[in-house]
ZADO-1210 file (C-alpha; in nm, 4 decimals, padded with zeros to 6 digits):
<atoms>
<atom x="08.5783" y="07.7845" z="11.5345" code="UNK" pos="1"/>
<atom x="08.6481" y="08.1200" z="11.4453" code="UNK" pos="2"/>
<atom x="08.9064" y="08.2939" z="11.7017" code="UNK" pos="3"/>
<atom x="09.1354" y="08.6375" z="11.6825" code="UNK" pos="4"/>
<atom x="09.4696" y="08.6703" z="11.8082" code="UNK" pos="5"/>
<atom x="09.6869" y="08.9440" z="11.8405" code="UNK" pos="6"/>
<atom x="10.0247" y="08.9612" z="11.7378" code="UNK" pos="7"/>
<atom x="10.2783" y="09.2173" z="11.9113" code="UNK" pos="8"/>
<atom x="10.5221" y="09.3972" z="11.6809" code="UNK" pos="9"/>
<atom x="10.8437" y="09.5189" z="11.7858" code="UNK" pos="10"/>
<atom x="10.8916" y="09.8504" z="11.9515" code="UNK" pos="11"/>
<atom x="10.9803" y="10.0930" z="11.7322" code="UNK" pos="12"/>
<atom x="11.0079" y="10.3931" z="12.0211" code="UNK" pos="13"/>
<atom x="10.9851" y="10.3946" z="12.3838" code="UNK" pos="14"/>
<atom x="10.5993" y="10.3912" z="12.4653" code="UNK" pos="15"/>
<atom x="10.4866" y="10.2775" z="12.1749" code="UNK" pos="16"/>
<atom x="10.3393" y="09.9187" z="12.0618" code="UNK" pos="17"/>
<atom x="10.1466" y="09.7754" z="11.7782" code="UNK" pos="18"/>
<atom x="09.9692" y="09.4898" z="11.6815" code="UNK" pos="19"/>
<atom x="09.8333" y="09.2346" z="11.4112" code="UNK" pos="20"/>
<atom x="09.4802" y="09.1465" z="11.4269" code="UNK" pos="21"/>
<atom x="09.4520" y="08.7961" z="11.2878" code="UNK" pos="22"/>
<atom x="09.1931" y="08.6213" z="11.2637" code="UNK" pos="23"/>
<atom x="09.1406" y="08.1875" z="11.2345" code="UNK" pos="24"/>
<atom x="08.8712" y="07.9511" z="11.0923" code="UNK" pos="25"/>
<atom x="08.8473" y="07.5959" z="11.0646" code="UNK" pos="26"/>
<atom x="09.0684" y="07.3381" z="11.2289" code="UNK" pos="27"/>
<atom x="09.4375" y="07.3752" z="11.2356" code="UNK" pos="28"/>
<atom x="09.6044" y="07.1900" z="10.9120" code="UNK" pos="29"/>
<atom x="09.2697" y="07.1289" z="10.7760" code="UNK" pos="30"/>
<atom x="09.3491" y="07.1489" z="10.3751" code="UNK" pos="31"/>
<atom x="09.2890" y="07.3740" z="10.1766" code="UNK" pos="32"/>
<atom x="09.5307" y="07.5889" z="10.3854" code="UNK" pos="33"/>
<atom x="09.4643" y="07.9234" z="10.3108" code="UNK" pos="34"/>
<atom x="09.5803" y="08.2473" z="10.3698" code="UNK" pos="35"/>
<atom x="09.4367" y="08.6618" z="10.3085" code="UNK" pos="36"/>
<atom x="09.5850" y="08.9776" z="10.3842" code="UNK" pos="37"/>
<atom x="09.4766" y="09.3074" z="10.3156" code="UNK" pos="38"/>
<atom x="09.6576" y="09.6430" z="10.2939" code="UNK" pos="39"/>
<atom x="10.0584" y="09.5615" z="10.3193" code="UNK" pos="40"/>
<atom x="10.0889" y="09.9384" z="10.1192" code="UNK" pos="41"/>
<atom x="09.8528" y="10.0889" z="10.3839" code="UNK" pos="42"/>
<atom x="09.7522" y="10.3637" z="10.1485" code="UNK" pos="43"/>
<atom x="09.4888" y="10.1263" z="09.9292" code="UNK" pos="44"/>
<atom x="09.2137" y="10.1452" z="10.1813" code="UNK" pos="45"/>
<atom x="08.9752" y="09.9350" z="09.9363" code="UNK" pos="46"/>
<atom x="09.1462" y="09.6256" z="10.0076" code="UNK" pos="47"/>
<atom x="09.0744" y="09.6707" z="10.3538" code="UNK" pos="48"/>
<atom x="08.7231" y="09.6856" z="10.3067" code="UNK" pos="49"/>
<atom x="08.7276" y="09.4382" z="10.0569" code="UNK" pos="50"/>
<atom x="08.8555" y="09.2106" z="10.3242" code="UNK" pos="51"/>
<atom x="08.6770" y="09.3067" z="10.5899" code="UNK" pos="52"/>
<atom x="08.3266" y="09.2438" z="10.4071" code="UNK" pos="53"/>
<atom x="08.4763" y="08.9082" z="10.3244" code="UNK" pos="54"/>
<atom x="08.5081" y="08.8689" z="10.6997" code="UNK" pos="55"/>
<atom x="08.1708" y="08.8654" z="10.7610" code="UNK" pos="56"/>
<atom x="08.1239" y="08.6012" z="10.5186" code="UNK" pos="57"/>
<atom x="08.3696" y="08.4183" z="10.6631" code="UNK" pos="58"/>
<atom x="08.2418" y="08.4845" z="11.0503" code="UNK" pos="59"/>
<atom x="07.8785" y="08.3789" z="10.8956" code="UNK" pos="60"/>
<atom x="07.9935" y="08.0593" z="10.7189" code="UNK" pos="61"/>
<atom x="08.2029" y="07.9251" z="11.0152" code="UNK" pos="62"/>
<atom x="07.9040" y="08.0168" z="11.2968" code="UNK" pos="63"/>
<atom x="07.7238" y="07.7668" z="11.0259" code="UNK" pos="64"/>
<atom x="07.9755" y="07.5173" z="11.0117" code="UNK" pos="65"/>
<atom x="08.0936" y="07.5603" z="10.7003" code="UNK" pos="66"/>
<atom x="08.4300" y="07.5777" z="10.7210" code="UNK" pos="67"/>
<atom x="08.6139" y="07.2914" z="10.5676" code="UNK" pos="68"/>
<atom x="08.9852" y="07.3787" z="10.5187" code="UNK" pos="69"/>
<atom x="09.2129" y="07.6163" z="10.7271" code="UNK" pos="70"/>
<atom x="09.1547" y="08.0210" z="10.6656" code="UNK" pos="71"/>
<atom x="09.3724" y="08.2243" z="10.8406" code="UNK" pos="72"/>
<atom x="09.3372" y="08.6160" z="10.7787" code="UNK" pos="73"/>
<atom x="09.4871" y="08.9582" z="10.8678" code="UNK" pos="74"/>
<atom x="09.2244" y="09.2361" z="10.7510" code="UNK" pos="75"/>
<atom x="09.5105" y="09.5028" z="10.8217" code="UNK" pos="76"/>
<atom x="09.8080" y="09.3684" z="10.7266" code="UNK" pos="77"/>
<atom x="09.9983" y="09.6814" z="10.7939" code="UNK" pos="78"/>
<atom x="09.9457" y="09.8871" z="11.0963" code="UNK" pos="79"/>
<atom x="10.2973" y="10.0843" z="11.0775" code="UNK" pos="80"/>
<atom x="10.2044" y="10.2350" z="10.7710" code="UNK" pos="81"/>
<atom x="09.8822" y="10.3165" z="10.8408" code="UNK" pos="82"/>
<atom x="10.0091" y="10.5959" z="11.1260" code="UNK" pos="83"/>
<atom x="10.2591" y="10.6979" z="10.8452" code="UNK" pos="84"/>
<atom x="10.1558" y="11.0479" z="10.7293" code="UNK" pos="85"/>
<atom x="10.2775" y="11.3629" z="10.5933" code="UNK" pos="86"/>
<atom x="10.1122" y="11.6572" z="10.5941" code="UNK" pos="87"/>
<atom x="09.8058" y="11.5157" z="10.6331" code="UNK" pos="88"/>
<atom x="09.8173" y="11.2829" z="10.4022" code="UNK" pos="89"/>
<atom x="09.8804" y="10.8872" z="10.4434" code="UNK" pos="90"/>
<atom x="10.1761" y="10.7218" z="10.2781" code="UNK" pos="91"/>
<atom x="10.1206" y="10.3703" z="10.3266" code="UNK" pos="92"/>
<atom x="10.3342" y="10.2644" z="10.0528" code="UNK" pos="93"/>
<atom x="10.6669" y="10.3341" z="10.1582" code="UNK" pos="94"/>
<atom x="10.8116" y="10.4074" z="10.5344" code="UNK" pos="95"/>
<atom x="10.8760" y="10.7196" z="10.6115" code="UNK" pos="96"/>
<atom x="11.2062" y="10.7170" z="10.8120" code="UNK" pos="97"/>
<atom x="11.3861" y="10.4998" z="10.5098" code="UNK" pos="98"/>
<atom x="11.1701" y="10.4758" z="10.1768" code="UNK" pos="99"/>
<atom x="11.1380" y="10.1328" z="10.1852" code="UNK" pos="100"/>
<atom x="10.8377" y="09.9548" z="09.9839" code="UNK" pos="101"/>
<atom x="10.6517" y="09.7759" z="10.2561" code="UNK" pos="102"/>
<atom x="10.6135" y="09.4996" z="09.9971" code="UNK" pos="103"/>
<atom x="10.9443" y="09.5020" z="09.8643" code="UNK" pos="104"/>
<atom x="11.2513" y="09.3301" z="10.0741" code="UNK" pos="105"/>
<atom x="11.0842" y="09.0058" z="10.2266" code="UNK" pos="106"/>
<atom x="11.2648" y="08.7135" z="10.3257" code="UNK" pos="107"/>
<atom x="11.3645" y="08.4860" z="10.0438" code="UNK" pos="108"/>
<atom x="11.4549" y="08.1578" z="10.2325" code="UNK" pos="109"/>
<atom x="11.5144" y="07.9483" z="09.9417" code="UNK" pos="110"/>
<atom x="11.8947" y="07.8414" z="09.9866" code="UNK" pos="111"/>
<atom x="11.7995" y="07.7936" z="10.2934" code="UNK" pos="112"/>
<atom x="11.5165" y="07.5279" z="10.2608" code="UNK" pos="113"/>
<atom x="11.7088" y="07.3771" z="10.0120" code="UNK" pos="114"/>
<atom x="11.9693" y="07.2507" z="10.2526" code="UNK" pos="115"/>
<atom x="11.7247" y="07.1851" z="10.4824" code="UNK" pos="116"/>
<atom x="11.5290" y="06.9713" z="10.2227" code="UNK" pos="117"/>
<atom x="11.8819" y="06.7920" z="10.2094" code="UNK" pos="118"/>
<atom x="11.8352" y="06.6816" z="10.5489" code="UNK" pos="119"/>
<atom x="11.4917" y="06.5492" z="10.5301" code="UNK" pos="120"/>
<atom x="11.2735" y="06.8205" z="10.6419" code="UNK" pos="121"/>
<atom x="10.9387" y="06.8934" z="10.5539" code="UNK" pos="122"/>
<atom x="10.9248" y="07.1791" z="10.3121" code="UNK" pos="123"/>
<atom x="10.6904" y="07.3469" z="10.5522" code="UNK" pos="124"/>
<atom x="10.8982" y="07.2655" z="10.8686" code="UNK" pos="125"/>
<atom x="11.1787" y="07.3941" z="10.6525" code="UNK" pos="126"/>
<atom x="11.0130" y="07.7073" z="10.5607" code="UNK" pos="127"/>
<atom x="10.9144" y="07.7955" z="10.9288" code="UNK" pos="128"/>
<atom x="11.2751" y="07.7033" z="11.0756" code="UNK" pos="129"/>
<atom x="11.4584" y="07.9099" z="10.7993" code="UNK" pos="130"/>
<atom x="11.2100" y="08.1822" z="10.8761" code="UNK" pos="131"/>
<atom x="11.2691" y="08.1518" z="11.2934" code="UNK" pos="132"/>
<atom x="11.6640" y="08.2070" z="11.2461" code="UNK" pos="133"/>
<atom x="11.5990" y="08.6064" z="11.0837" code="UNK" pos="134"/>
<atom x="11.6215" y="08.8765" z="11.3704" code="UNK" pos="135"/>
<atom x="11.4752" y="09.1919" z="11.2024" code="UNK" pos="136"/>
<atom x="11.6223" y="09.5199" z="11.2378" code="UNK" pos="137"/>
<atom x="11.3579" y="09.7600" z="11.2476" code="UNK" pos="138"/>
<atom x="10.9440" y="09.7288" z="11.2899" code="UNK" pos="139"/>
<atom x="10.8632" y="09.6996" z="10.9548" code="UNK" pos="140"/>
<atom x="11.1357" y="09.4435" z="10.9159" code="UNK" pos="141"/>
<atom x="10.9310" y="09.2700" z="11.1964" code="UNK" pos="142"/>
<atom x="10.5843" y="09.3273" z="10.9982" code="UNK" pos="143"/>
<atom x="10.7185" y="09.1426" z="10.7222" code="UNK" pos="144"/>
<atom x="10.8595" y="08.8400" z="10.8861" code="UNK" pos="145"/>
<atom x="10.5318" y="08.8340" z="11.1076" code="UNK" pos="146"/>
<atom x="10.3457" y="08.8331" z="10.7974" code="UNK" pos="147"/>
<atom x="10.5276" y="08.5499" z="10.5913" code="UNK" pos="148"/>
<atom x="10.5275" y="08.2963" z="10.9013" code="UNK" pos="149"/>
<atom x="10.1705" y="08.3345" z="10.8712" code="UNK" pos="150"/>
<atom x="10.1397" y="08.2352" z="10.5625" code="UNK" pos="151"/>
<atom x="10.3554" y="07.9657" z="10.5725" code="UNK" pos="152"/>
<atom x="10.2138" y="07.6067" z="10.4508" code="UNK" pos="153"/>
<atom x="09.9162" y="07.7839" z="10.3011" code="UNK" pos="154"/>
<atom x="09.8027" y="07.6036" z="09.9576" code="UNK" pos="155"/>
<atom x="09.6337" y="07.9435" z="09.8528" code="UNK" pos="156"/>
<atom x="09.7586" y="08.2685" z="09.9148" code="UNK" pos="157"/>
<atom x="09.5523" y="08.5762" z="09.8453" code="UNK" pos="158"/>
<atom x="09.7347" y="08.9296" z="09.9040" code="UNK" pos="159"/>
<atom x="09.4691" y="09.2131" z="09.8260" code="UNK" pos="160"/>
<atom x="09.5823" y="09.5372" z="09.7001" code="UNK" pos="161"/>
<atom x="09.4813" y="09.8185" z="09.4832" code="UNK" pos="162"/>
<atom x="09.6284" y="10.0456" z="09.2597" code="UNK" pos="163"/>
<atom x="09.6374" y="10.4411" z="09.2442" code="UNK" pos="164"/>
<atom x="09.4067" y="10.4298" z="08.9451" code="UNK" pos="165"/>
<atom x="09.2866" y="10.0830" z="08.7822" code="UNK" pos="166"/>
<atom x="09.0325" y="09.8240" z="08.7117" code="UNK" pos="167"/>
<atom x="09.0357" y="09.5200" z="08.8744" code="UNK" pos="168"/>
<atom x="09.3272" y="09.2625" z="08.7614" code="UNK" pos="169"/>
<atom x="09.5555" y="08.9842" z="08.8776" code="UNK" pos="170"/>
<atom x="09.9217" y="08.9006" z="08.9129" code="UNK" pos="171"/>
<atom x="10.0166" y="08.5581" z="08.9431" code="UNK" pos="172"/>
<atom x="10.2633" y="08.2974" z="08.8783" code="UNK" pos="173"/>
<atom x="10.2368" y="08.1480" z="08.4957" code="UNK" pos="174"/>
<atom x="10.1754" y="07.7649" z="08.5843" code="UNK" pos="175"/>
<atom x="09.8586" y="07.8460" z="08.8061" code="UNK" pos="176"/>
<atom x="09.7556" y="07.9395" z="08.4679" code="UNK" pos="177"/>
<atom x="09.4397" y="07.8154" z="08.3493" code="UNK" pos="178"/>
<atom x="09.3466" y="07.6711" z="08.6822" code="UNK" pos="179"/>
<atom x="09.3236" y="08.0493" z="08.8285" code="UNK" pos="180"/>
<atom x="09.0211" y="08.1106" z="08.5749" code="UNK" pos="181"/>
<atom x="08.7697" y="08.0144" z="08.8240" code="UNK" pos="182"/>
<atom x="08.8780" y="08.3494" z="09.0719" code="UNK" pos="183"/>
<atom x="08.9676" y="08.5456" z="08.7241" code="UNK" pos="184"/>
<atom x="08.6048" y="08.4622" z="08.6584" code="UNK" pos="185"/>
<atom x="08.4266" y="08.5233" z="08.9555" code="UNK" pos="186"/>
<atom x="08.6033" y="08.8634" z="09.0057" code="UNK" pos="187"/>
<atom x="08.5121" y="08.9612" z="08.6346" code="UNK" pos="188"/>
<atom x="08.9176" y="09.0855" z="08.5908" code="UNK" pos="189"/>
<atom x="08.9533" y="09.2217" z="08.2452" code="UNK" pos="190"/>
<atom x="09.3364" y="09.1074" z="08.2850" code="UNK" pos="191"/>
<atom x="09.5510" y="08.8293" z="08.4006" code="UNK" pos="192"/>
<atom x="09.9383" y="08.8945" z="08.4156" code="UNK" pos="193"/>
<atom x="10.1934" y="08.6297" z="08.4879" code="UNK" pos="194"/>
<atom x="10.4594" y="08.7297" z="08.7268" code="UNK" pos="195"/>
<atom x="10.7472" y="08.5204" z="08.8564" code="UNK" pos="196"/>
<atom x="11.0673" y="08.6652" z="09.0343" code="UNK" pos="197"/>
<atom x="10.9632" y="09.0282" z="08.9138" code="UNK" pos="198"/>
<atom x="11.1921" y="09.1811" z="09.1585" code="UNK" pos="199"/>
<atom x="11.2710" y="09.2924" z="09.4561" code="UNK" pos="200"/>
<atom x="11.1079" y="09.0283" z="09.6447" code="UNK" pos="201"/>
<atom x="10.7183" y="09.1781" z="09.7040" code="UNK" pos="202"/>
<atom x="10.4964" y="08.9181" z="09.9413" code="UNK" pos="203"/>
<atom x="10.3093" y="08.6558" z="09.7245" code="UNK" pos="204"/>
<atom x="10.6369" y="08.5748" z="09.4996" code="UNK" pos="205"/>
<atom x="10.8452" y="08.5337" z="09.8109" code="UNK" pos="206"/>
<atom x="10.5757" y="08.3151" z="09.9546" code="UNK" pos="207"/>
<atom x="10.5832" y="08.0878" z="09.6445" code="UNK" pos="208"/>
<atom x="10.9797" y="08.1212" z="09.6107" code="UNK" pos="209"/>
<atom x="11.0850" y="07.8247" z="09.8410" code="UNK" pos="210"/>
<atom x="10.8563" y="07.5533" z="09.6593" code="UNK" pos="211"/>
<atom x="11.0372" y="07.7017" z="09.3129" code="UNK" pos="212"/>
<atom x="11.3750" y="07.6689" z="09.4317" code="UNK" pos="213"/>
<atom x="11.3045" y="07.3138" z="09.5689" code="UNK" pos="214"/>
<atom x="11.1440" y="07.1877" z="09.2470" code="UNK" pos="215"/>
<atom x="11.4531" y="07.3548" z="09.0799" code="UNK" pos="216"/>
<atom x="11.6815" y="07.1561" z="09.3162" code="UNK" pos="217"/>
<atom x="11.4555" y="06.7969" z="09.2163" code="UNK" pos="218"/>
<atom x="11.2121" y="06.8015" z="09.5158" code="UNK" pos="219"/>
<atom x="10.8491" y="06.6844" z="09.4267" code="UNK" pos="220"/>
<atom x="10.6534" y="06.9468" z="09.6527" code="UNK" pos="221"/>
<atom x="10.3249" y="07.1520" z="09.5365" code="UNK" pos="222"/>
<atom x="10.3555" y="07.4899" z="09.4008" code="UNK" pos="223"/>
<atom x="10.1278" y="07.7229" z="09.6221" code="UNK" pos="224"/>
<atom x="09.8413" y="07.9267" z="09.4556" code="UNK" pos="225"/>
<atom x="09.9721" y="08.2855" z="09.5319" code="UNK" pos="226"/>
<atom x="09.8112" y="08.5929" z="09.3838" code="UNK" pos="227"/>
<atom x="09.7640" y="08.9511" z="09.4097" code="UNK" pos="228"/>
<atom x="09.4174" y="09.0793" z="09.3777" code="UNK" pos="229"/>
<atom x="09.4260" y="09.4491" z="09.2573" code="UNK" pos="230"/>
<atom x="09.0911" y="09.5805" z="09.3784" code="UNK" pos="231"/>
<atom x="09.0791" y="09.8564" z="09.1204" code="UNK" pos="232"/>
<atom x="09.2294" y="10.1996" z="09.2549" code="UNK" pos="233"/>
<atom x="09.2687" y="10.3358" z="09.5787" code="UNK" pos="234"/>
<atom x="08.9025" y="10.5553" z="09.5492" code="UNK" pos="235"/>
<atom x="08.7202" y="10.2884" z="09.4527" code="UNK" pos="236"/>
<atom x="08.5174" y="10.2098" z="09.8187" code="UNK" pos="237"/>
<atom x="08.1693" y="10.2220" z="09.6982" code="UNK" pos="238"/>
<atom x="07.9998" y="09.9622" z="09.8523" code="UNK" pos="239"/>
<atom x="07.8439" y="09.8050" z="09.5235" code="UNK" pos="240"/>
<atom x="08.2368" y="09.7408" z="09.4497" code="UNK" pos="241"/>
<atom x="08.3224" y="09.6131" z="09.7984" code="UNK" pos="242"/>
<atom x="08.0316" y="09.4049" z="09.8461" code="UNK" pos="243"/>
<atom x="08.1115" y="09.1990" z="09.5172" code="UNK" pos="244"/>
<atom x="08.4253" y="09.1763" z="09.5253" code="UNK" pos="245"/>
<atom x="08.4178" y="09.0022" z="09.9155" code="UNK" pos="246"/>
<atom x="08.1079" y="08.8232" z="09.7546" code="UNK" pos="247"/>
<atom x="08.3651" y="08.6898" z="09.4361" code="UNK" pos="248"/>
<atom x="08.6531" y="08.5907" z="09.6927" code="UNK" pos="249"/>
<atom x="08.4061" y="08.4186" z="09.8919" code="UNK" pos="250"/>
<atom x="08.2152" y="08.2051" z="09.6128" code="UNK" pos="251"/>
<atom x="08.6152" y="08.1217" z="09.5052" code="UNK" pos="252"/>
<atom x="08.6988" y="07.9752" z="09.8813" code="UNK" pos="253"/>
<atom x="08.3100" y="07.7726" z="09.8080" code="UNK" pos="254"/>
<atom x="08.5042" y="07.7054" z="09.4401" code="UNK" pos="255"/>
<atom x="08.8062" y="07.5430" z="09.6207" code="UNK" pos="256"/>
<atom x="08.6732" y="07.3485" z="09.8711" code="UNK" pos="257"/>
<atom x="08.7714" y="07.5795" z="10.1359" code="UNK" pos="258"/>
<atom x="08.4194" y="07.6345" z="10.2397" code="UNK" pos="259"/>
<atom x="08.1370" y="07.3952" z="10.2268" code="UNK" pos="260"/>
<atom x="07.8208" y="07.5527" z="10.0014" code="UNK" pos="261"/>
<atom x="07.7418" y="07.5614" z="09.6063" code="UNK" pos="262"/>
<atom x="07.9458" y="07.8345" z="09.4151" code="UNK" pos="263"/>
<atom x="07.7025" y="07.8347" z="09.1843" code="UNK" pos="264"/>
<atom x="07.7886" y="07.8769" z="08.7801" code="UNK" pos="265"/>
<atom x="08.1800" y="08.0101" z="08.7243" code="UNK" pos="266"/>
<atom x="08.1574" y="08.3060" z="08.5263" code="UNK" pos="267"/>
<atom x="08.4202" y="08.2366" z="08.1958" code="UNK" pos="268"/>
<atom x="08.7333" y="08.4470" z="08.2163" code="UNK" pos="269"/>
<atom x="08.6850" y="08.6503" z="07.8824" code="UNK" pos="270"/>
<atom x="08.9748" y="08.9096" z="07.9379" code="UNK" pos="271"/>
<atom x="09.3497" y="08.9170" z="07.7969" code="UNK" pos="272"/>
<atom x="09.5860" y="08.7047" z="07.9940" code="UNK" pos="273"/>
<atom x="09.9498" y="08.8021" z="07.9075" code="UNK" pos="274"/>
<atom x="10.3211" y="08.8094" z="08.0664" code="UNK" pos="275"/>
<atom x="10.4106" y="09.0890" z="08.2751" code="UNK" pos="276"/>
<atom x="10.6260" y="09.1998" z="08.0136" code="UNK" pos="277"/>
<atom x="10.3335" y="09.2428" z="07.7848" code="UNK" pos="278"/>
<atom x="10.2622" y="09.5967" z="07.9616" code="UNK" pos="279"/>
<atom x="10.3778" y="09.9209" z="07.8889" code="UNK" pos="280"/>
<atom x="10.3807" y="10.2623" z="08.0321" code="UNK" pos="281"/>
<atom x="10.3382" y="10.5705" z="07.8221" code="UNK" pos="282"/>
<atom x="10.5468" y="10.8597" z="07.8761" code="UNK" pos="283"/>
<atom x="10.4078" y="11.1896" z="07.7657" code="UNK" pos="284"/>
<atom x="10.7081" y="11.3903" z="07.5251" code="UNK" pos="285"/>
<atom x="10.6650" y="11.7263" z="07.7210" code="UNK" pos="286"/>
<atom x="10.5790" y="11.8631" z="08.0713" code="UNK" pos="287"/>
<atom x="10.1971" y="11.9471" z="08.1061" code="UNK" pos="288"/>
<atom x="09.8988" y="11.8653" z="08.2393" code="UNK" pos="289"/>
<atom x="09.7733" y="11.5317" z="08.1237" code="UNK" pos="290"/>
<atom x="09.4093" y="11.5531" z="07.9820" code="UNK" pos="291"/>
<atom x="09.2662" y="11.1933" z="07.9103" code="UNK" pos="292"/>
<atom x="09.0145" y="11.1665" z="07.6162" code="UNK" pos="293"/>
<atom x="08.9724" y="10.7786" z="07.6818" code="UNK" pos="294"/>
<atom x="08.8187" y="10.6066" z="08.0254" code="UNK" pos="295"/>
<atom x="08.9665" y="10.3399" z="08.1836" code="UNK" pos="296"/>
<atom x="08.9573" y="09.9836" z="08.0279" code="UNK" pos="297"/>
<atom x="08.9344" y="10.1569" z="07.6688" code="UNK" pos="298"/>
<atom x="09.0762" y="09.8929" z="07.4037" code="UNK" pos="299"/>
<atom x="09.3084" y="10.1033" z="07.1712" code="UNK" pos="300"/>
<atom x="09.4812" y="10.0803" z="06.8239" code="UNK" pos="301"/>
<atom x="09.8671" y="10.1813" z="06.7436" code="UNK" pos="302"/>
<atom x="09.8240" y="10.5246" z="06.6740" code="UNK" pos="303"/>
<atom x="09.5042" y="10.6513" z="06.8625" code="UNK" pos="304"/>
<atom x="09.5169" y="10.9396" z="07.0772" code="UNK" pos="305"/>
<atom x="09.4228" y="10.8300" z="07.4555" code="UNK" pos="306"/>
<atom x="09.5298" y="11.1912" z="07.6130" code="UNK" pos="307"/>
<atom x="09.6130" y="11.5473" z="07.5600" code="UNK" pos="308"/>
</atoms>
């Protein structure tokens, strides 16, 4: 039965107080566990409205029953950045009284569950207890610890952003790789890149970093499906876009057993799937203004001229 709960954040002034909307489906520890978020950099509104049209799916499938696993899902993941502006305009990517990335710095408890492990404890248990012993020093401190104990013991982890200018890709950790053709598919991604400890601890690797560390350390445990979902860039809300993309997510959660229906046929995954490393950024060789002769997605040559 679907049900919202709000979470209280810490005080970050006198008289002020904010919250996390989250919202549950199925029954609790149903499997597949799984766990969305939308908008940790509170700048890339699209991800928001990606999720919330996938909410409606979601609200629609469990008023039918047809939840099977556990969904548990925060539409705004980030409500201190989304009152962060600056002249008017909103910088949801960094905090504005210190700079810091609001998906950069989360907890890595992996020493932690390790000795824990040691001891006999669940993974999970381990996970949440290492989690319980942090005392945050600031609100968005708070925000990221709230987030990562709700996504603890989730077997699929979707964190939905989008870039300043992009189409649609995927990050995600190399040995997911094939399996993760079926939402690489469905989401029509031109690109897959593998990411693992790419620094600087952003959500979805720190989510998957205590099951690495324990396999590391000869523990048999499961290696969550975490992935970011880069909704193409941060003015793409046309509603065609949105509409699919919650569609896509949706047909993957039918995919995975999550929720009971037919997916239907699995589009093939016909892009380039590559290490991180495999990217590059060009650097123009003079100040200027930067006039692009080539659209986005363009396949190029060594050589060709993409910009003036």
């Amino acid at each position: 039965m679907h049900h919202k709960e709000m979470i209280d954040l810490a005080c970050h002034a006198p008289g002020t107080q904010r919250t996390i909307a989250v919202h549950r489906f199925g029954e609790p520890d149903a499997r597949p566990k799984v766990y969305i978020q939308a908008g940790i950099h509170a700048d890339e509104l699209p991800a928001n409205l990606v999720a919330s049209r996938l909410l409606r799916h979601l609200v629609a499938a469990d008023a039918e029953g047809r939840i099977t696993g556990e969904i548990t899902m925060v539409p705004l993941a980030n409500p201190v950045g989304t009152d962060n502006y600056q002249s008017g305009r909103l910088m949801g990517r960094n905090l504005s009284a210190t700079g810091q990335n609001f998906n950069r710095g989360f907890n890595d408890v992996s020493q932690a569950v390790v000795a824990r492990l040691k001891n006999g404890e669940t993974i999970e248990n381990a996970i949440r207890a290492s989690l319980d012993e942090i005392q945050p020093r600031d609100e968005a401190r708070n925000l990221q610890l709230q987030l990562q104990k709700l996504a603890v013991g989730a077997d699929i982890v979707l964190d939905l952003h989008t870039d300043s200018e992009a189409e649609l890709h995927l990050y995600l950790d190399p040995d997911h790789w094939p399996q993760a053709a079926d939402l690489a598919g469905l989401l029509g991604v031109p690109v897959v890149m593998f990411a693992r400890a790419s620094g600087d601890n952003p959500f979805e690797e720190t989510c998957a970093a205590p099951y690495l560390a324990a396999r590391a350390a000869g523990h048999d445990v499961p290696l969550p499906f975490t992935t970011v979902i880069e909704l193409r860039g941060e003015r793409d809300t046309q509603p065609a876009n949105t509409e699919r993309d919650a569609a896509a997510i949706f047909k993957f959660l039918i995919a995975r057993a999550v929720v009971d229906g037919n997916a239907g046929d699995i589009p093939a995954f016909t892009g380039i799937a590559a290490d991180f490393s495999a990217t590059d950024i060009l650097r123009s060789p003079a100040a200027g203004i930067i006039s692009f002769r080539l659209p986005l997605g363009s396949m190029v040559e060594p050589g060709d001229v993409i910009a003036d």
